[in-house]
C-alpha positions, -999 to +999 in steps of 0.1 A: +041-295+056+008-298+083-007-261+074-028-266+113-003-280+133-014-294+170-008-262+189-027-240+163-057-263+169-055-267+202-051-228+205-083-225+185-103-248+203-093-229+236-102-197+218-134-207+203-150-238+217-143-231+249-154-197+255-183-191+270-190-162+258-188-176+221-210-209+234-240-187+245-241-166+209-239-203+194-266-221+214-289-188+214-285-190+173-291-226+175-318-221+197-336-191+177-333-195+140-355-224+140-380-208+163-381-180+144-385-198+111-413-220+131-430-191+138-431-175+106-446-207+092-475-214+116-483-175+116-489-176+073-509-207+080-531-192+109-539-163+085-548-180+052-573-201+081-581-171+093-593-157+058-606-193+049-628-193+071-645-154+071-648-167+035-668-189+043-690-173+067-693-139+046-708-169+020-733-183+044-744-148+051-746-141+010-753-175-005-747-169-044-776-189-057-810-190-038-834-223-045 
């Protein structure tokens, strides 16, 4: 006993696959997951620069040991 038989599938594949409507919401997630992940990522690396380096300007202004 075939549990999807050919018509099923076919059916789904018309309702699904070929709907635009459903296309657009899965190329716009495809599309903007990974952008938003990207984004995430380089915006946490541009702050810890960011703090990195008024670190090390707050030390130039303050050195800890004078000679």
């Amino acid at each position: 006993m075939e549990i999807f038989n050919q018509e099923f599938t076919q059916e789904l594949i018309r309702l699904t696959w070929r709907n635009p409507v459903f296309m657009a919401v899965a190329i716009a997630l495809i599309w903007l997951i990974p952008q938003l992940l990207i984004r995430r990522i380089l915006s946490e690396n541009y702050k810890k620069k960011k703090l990195e380096k008024q670190k090390d300007k707050i030390g130039k202004l303050y050195p800890k040991a004078l000679k």
